[in-house]
N, CA, C and O of each residue as an XYZ file, in Angstrom:
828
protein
N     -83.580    -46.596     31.841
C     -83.282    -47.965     31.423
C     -83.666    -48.151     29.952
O     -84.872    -47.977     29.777
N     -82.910    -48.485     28.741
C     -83.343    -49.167     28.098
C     -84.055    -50.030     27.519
O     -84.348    -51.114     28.023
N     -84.373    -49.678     26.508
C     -85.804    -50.923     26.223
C     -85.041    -51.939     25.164
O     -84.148    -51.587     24.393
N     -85.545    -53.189     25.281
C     -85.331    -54.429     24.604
C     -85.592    -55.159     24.312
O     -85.657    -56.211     24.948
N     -85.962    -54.924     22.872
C     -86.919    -55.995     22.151
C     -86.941    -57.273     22.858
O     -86.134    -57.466     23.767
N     -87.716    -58.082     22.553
C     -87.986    -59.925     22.617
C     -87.290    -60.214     21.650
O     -86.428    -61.053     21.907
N     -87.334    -59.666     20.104
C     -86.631    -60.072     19.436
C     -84.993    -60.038     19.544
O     -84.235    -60.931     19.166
N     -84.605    -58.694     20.198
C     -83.255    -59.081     20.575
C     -82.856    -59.647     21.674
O     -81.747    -60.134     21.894
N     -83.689    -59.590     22.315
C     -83.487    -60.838     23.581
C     -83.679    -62.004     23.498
O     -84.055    -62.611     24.500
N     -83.437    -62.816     22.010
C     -83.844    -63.819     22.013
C     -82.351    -64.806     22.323
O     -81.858    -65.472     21.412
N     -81.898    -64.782     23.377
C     -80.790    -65.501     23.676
C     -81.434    -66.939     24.904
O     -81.076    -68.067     25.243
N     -82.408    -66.095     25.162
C     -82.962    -67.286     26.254
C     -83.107    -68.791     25.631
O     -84.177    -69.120     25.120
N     -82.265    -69.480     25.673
C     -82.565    -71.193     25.286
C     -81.496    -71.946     26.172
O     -80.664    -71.603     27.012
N     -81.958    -73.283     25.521
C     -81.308    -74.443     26.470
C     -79.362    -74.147     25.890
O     -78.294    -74.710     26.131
N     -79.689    -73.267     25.273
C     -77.726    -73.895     24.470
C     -76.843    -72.884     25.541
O     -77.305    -71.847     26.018
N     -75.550    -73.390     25.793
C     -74.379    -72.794     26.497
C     -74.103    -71.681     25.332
O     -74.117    -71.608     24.103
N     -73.791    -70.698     26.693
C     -73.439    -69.865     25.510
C     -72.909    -68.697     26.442
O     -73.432    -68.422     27.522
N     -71.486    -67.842     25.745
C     -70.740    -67.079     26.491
C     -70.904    -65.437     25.784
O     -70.373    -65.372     24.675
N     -71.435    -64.367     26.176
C     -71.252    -63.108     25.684
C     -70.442    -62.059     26.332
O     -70.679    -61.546     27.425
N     -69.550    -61.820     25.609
C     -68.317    -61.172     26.478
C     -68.335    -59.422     25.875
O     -67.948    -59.266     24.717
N     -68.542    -58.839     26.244
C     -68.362    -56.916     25.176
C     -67.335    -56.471     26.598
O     -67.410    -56.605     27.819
N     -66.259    -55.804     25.494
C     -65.130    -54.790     25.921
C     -65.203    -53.287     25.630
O     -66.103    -52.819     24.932
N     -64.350    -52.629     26.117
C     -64.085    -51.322     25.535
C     -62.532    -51.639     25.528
O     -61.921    -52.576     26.041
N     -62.018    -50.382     24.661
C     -60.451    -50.500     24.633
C     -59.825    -51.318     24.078
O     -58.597    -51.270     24.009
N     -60.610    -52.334     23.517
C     -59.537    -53.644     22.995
C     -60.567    -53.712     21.236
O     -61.784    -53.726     21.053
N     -59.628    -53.734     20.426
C     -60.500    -54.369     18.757
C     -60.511    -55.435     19.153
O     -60.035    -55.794     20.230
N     -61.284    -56.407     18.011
C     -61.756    -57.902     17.539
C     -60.929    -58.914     17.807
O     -61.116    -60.041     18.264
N     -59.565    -58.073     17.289
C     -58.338    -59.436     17.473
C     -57.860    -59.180     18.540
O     -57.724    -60.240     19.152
N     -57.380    -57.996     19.356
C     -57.029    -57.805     20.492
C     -57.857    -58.536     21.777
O     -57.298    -59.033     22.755
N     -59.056    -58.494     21.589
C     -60.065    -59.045     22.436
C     -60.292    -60.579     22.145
O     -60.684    -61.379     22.995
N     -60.039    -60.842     21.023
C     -59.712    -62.985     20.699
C     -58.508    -63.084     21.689
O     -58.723    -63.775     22.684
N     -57.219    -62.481     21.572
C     -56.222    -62.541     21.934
C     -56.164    -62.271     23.779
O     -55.462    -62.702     24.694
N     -56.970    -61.610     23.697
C     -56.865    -61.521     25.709
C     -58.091    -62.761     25.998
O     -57.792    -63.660     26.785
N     -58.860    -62.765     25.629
C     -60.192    -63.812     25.958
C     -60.084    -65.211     25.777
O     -60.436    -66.108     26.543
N     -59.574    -65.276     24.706
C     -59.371    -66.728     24.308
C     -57.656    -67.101     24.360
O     -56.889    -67.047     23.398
N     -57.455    -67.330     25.192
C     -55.561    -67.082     24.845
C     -54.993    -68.507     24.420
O     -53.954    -68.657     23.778
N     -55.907    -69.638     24.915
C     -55.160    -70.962     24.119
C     -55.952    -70.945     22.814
O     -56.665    -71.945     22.892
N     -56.167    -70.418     21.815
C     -56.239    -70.603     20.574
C     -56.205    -71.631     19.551
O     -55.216    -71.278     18.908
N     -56.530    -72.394     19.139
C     -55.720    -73.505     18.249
C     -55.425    -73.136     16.561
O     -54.393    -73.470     15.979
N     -56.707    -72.284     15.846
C     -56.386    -71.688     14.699
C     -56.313    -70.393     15.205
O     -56.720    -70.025     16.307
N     -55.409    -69.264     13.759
C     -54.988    -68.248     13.753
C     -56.197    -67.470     13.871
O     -57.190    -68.155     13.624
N     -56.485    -66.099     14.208
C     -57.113    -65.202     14.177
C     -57.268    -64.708     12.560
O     -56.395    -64.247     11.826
N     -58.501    -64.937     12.313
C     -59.238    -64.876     10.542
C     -60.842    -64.133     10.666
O     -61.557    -63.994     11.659
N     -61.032    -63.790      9.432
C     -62.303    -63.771      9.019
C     -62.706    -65.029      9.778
O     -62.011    -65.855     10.368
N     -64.753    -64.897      9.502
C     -64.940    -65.946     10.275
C     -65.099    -66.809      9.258
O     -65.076    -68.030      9.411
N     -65.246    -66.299      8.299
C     -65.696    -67.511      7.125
C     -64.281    -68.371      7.158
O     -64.326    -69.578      6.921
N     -63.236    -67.829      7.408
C     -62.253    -68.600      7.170
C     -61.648    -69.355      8.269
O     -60.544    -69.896      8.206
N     -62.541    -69.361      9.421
C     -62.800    -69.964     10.540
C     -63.579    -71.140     10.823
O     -63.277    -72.160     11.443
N     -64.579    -70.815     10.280
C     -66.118    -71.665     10.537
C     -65.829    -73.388      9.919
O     -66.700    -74.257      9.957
N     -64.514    -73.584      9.406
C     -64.525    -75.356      9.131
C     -63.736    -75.622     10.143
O     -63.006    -76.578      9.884
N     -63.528    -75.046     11.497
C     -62.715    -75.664     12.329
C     -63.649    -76.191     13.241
O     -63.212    -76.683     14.281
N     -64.984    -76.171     13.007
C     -65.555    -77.119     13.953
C     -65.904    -78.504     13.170
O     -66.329    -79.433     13.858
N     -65.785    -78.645     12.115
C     -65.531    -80.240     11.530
C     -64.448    -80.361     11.992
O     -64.336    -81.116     12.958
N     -63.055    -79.542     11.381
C     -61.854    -80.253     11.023
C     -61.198    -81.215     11.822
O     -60.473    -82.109     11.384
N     -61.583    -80.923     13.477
C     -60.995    -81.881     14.059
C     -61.603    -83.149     14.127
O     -61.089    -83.829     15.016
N     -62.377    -83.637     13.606
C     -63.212    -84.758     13.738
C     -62.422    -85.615     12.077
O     -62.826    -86.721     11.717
N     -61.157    -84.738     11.178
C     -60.865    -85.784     10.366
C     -59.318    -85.645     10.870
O     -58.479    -85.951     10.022
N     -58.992    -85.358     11.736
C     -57.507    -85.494     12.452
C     -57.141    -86.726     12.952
O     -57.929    -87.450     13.560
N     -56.018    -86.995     12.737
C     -55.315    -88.650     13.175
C     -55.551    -88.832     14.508
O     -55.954    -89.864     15.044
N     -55.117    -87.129     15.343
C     -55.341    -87.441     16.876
C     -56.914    -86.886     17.059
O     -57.183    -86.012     16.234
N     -57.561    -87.085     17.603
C     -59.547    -86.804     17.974
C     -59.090    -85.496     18.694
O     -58.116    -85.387     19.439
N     -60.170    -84.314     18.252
C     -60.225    -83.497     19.034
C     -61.505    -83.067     19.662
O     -62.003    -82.143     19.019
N     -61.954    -83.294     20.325
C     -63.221    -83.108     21.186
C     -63.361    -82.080     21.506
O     -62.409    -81.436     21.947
N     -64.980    -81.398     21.366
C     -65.606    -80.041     21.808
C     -64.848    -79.090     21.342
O     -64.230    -78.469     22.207
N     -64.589    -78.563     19.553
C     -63.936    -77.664     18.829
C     -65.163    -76.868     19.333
O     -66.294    -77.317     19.521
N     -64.645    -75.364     19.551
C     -65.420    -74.979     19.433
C     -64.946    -73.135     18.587
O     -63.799    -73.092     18.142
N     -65.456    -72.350     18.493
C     -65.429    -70.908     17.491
C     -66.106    -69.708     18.489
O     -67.250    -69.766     18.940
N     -64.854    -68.290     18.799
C     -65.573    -67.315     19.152
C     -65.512    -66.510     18.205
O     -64.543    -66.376     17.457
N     -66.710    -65.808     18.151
C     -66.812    -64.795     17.062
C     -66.394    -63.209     17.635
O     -66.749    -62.975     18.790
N     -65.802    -62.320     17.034
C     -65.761    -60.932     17.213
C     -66.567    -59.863     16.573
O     -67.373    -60.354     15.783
N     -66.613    -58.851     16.628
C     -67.001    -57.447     16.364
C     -67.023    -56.551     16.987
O     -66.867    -56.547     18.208
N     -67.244    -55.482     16.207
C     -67.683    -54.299     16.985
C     -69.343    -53.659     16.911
O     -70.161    -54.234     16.193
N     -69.733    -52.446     17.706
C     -71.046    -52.636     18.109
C     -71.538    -51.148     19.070
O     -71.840    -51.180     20.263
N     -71.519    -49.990     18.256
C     -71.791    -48.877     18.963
C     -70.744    -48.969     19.993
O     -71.220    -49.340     21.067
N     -69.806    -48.810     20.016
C     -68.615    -48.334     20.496
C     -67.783    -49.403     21.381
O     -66.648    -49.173     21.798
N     -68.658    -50.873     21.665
C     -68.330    -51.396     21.928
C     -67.500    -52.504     21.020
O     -67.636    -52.386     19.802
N     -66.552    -53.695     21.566
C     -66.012    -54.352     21.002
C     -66.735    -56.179     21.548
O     -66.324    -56.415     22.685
N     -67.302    -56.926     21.199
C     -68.323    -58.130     21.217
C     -67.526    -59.919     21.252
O     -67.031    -60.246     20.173
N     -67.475    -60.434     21.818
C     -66.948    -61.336     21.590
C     -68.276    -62.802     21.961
O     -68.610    -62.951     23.137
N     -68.651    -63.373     21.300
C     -69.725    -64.235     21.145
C     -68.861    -65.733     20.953
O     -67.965    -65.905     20.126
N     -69.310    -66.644     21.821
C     -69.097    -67.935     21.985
C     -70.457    -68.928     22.359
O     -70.875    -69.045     23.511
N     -70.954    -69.492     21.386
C     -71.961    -70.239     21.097
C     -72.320    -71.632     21.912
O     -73.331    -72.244     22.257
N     -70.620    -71.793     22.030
C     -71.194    -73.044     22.972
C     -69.897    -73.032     23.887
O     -69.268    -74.089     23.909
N     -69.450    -72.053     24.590
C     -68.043    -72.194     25.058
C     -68.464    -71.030     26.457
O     -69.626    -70.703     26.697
N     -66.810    -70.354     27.548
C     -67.054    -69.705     28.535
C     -65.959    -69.237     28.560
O     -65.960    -68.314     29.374
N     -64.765    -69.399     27.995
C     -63.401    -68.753     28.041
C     -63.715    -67.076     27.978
O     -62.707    -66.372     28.046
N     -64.769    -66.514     27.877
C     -64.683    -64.960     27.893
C     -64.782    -64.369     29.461
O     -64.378    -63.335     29.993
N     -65.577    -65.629     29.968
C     -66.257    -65.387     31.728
C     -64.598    -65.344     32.096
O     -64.339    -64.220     32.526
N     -63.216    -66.338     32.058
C     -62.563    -66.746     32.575
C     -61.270    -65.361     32.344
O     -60.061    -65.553     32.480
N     -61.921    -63.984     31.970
C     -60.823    -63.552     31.666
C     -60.511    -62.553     33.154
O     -61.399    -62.002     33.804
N     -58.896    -62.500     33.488
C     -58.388    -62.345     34.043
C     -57.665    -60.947     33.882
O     -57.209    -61.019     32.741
N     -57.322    -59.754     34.382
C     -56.214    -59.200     33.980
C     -54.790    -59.536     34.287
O     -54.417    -60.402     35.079
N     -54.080    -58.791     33.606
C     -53.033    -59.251     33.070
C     -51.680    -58.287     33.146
O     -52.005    -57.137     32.852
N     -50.657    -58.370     33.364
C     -49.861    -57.089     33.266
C     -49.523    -57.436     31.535
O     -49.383    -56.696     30.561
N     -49.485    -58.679     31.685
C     -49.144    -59.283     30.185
C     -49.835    -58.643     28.805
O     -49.304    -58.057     27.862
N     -51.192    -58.979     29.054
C     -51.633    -58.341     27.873
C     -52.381    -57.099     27.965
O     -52.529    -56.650     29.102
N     -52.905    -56.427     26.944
C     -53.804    -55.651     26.962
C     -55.245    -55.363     28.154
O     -56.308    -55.730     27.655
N     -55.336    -54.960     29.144
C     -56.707    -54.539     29.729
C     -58.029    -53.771     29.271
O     -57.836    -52.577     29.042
N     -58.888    -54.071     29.154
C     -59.788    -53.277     27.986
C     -60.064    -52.589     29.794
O     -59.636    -53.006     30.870
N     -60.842    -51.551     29.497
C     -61.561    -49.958     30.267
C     -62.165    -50.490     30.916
O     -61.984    -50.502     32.134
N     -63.831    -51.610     29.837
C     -64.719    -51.942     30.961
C     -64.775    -53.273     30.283
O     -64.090    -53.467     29.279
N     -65.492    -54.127     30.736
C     -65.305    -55.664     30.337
C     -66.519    -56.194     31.623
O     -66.413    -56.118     32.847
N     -67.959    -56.880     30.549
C     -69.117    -57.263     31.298
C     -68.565    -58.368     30.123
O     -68.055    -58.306     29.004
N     -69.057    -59.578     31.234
C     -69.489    -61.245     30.450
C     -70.550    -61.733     31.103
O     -70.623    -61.605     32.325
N     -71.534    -62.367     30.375
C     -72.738    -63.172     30.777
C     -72.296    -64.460     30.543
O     -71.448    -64.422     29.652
N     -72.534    -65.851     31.038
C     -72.243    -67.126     30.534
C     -73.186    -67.703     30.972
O     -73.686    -67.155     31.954
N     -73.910    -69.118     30.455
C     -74.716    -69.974     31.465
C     -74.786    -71.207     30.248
O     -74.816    -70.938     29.048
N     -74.803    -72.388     30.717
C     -75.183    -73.668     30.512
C     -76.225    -74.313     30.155
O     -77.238    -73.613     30.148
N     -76.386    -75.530     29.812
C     -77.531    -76.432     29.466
C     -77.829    -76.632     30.915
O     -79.000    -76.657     31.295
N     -76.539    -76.820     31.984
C     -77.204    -77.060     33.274
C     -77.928    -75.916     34.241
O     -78.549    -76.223     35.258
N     -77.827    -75.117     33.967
C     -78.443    -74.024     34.252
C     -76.795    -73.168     35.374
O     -76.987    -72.252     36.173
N     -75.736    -73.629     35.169
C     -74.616    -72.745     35.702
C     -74.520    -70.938     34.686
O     -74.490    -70.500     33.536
N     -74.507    -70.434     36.269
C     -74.454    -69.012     34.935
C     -73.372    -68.442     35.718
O     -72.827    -69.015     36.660
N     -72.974    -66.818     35.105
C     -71.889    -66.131     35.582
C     -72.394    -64.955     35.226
O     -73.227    -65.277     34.380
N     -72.433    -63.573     35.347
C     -72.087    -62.785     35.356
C     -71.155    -61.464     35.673
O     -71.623    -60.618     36.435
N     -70.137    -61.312     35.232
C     -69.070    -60.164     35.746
C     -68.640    -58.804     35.099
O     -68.444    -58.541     33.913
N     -68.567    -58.166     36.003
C     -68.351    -56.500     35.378
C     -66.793    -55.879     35.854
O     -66.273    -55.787     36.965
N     -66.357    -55.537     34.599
C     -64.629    -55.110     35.427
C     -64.694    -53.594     34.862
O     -65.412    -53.199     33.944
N     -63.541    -52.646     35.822
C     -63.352    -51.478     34.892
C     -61.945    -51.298     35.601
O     -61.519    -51.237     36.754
N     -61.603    -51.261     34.711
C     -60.004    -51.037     34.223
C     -59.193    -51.848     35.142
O     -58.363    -51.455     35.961
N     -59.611    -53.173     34.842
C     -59.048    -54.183     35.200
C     -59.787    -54.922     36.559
O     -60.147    -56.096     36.653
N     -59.906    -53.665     37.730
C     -60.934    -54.142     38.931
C     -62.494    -54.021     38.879
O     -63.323    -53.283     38.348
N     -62.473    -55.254     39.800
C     -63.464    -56.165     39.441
C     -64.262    -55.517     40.304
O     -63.967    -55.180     41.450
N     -65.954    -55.232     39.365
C     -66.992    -54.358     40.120
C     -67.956    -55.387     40.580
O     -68.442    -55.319     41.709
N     -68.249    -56.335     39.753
C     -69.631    -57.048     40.146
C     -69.437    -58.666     39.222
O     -69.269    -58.880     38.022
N     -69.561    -59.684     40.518
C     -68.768    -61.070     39.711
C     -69.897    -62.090     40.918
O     -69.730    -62.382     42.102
N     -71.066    -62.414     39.914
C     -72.247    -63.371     40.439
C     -72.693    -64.270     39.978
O     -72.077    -64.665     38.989
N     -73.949    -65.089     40.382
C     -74.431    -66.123     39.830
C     -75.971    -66.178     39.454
O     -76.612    -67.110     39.939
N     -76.669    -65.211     38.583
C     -77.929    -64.328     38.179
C     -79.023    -65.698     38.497
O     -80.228    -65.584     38.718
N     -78.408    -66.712     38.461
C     -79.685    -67.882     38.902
C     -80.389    -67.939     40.579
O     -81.478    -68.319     41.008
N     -79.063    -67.315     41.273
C     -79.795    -67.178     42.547
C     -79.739    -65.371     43.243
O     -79.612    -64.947     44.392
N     -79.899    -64.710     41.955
C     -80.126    -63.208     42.861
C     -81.346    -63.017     43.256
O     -81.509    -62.443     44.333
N     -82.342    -63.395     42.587
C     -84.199    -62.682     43.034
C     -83.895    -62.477     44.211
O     -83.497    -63.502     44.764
N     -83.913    -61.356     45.008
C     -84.433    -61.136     45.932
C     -85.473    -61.186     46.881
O     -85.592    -60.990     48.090
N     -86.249    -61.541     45.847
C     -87.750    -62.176     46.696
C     -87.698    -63.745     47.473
O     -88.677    -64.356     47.902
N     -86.747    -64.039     47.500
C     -86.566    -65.394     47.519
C     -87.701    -66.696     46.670
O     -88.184    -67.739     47.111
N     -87.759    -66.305     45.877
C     -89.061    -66.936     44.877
C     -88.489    -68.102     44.091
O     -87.288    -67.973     43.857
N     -88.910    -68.927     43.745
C     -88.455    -69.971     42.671
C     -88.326    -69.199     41.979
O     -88.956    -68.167     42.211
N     -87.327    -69.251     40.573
C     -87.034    -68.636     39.612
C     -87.104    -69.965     38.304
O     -87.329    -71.118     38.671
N     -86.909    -69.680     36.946
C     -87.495    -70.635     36.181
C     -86.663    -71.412     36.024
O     -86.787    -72.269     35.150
N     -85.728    -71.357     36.703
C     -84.035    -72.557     36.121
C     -84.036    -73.248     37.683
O     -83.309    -74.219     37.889
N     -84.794    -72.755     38.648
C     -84.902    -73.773     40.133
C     -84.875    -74.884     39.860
O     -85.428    -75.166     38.797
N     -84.369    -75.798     40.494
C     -84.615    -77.323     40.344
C     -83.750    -78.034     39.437
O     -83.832    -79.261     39.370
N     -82.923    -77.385     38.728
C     -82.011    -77.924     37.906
C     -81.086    -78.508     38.914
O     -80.986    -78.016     40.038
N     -80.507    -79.398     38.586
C     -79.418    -80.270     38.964
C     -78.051    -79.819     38.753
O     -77.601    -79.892     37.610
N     -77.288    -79.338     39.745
C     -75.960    -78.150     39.111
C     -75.136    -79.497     39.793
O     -75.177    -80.193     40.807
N     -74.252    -79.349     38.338
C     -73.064    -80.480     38.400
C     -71.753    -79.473     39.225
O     -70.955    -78.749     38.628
N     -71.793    -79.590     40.056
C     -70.281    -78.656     40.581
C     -69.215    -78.326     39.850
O     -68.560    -77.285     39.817
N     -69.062    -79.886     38.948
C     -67.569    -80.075     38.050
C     -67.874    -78.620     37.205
O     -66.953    -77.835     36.978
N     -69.289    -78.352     36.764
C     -69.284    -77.919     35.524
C     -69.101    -76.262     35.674
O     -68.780    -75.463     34.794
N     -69.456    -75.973     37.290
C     -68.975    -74.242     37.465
C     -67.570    -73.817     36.638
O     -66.506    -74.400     36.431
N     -67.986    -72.813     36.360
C     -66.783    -72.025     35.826
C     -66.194    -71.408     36.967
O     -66.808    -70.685     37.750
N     -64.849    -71.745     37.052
C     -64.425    -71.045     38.384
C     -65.514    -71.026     39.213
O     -65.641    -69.927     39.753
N     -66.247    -71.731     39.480
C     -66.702    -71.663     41.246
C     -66.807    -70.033     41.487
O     -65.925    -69.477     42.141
N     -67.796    -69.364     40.998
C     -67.838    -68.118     40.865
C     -68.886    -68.296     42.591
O     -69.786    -69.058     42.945
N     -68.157    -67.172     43.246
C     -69.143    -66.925     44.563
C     -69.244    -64.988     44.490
O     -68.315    -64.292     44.079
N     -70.513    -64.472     44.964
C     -71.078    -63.490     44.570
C     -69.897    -62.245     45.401
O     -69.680    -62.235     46.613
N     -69.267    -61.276     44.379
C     -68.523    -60.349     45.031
C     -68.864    -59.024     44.367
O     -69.182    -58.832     43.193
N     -68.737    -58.179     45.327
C     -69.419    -56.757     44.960
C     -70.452    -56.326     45.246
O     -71.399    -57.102     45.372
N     -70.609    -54.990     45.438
C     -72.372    -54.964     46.295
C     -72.854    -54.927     44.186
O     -72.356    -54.825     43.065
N     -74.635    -55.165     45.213
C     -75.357    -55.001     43.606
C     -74.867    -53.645     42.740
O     -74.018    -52.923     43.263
N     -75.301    -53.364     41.664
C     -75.219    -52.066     40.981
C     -76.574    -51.106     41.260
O     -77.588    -51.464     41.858
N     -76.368    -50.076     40.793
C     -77.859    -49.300     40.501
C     -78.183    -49.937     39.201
O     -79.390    -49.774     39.022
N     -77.841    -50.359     38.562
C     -78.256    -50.539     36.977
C     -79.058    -52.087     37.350
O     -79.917    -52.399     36.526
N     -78.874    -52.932     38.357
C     -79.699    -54.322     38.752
C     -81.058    -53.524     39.445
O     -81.490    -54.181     40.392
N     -81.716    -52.448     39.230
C     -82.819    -51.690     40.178
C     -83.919    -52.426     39.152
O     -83.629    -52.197     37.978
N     -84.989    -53.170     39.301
C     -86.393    -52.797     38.553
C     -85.743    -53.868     37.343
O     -86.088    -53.753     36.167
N     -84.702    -54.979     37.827
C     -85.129    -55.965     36.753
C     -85.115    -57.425     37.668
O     -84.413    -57.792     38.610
N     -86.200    -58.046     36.944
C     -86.728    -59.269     36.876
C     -85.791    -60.423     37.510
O     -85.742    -61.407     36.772
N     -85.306    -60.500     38.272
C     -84.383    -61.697     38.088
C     -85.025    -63.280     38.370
O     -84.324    -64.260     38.619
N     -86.335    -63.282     38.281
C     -87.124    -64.533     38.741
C     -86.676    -65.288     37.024
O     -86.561    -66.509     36.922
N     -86.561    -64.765     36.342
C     -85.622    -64.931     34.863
C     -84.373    -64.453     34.052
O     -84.118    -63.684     33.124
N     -83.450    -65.695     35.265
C     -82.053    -65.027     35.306
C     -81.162    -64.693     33.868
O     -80.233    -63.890     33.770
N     -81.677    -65.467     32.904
C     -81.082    -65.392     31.273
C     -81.375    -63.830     30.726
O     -80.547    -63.048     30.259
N     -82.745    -63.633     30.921
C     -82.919    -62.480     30.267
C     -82.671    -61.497     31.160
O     -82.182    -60.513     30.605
N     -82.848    -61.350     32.580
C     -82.293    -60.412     33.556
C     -81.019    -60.235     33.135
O     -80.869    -59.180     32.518
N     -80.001    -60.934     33.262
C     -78.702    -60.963     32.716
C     -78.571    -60.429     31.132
O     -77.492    -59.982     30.744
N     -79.196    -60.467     30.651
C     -78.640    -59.796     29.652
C     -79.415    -58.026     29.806
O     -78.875    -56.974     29.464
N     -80.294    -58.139     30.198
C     -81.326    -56.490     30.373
C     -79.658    -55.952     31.463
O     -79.344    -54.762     31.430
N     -79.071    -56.626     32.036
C     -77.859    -55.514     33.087
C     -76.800    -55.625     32.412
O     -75.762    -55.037     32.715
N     -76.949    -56.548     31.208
C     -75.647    -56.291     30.275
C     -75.981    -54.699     29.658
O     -75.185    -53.763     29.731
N     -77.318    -54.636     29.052
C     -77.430    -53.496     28.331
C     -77.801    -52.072     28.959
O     -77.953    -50.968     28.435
N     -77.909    -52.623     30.593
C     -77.809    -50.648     31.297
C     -76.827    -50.743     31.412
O     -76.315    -49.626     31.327
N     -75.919    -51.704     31.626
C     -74.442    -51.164     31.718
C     -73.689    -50.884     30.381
O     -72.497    -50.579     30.419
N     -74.049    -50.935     29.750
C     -73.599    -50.707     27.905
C     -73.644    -49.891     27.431
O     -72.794    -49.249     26.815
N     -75.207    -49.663     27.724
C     -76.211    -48.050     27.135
C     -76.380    -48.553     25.867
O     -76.637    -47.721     24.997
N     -76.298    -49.721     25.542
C     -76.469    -50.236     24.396
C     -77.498    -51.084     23.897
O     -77.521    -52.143     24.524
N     -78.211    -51.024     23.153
C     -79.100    -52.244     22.582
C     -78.640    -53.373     21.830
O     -78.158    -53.229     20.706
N     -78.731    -54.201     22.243
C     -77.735    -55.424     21.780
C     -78.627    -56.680     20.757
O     -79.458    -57.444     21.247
N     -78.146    -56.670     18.937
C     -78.951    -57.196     18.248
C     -78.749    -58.881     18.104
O     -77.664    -59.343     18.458
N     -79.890    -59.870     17.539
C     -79.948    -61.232     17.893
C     -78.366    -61.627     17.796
O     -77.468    -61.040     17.193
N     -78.312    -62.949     18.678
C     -77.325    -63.619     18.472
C     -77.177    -63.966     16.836
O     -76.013    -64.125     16.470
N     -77.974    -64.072     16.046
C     -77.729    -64.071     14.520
C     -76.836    -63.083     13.828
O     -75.851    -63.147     13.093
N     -77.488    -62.258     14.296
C     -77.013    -60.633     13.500
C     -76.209    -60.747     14.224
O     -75.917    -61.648     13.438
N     -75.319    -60.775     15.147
C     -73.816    -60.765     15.664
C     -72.801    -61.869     14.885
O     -71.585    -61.856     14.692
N     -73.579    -62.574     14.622
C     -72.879    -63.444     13.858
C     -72.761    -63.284     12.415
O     -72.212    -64.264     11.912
N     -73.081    -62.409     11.603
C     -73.495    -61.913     10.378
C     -72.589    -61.162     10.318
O     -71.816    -61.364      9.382
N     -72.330    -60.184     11.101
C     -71.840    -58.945     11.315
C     -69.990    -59.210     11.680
O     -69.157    -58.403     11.269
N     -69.625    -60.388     12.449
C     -68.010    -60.766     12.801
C     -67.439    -60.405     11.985
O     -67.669    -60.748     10.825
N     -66.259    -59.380     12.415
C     -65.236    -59.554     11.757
C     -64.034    -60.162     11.630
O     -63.260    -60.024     10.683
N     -63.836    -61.037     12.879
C     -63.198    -61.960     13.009
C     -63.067    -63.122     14.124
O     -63.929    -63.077     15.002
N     -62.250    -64.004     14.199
C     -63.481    -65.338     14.530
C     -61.694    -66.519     15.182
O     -60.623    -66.678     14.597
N     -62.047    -66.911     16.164
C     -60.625    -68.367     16.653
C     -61.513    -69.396     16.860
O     -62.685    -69.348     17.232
N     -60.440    -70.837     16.423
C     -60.805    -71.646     16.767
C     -60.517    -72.515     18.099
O     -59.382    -72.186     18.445
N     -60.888    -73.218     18.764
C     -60.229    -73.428     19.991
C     -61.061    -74.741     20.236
O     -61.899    -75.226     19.477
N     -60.580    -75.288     21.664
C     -61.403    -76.608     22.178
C     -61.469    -75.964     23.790
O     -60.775    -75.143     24.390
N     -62.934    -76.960     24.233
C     -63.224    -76.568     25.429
C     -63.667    -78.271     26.220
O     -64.010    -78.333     27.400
């Protein structure tokens, strides 16, 4: 198993937030299967990043703009959404491109989470990391108030566990979830900052 900093595990907070890594698909290929209603073109991100004002000086109101970022990442391809889940919602497709393997983590201010693992299109492991502990133990997001409306797809647990879920924590489903993002990766995965530093390209969209 991999080891992982605190410092790069620093994803644990109250903010929504979607982390999607592919194989098989680049930056724009992977905006383009993940995010498919789009509203701006596929850009740099710098030439992205005023689309979360812009709709707020539009004649018609556009509510909850929001920006996924891309890259790449030791062989993987990264797709980061800060306050959004359209990466959890991806589907295959005969239509577009299928990346090889395709893990997404997602979870909420309300404490709704997702986790799913695909390879080559079928679906290995598609759960809800807030209620795996096995110990049956309170875990630290217990007691939250889950708005139903707000599930993403109504995700219900399919697939047996992995070997790679052996000997982690899930009484802390944020960072558990991301420690089975990275045995399944083989990757060490750096702050949500430095992913964002690093984009090479970036859509704008509403959620």
């Amino acid at each position: 198993m991999l080891e992982q900093s605190e410092r790069e595990l620093e994803w644990d907070d109250d903010s929504e937030r979607c982390f999607t890594i592919v194989q098989g698909l680049t930056p724009v290929q992977a905006l383009q299967v993940l995010v498919p209603d789009a509203v701006t073109d596929i850009a740099p991100a710098r030439e992205v990043e005023h689309w979360l004002d812009a709709p707020w000086g539009l004649d018609e109101q556009v509510e909850y703009p929001e920006i996924a970022f891309a890259g790449t990442h030791e062989g993987w391809t990264w797709v980061f959404e800060p306050n959004g889940f359209a990466g959890s919602n991806f589907e295959p497709s005969t239509s577009t491109p299928v990346p090889s393997r395709y893990i997404s983590v997602y979870w909420n201010i309300n404490a709704v989470m997702r986790f799913r693992y695909l390879v080559d299109g079928k679906l290995g492991r598609d759960f809800d990391p807030l209620f795996r502990a096995d110990d049956g133990a309170d875990n630290e997001l217990n007691g939250v108030d889950l708005d139903a409306d707000l599930l993403v797809g109504e995700p219900v647990p399919e697939g047996d566990p992995l070997p790679q879920e052996d000997d982690i924590d899930w009484t802390e489903p944020r960072k558990a979830s991301m420690s089975l993002l990275v045995n399944l990766s083989g990757v060490s995965w750096p702050s949500t900052n430095d992913l964002v530093r690093s984009a090479t390209a970036a859509v704008g969209y509403t959620i």
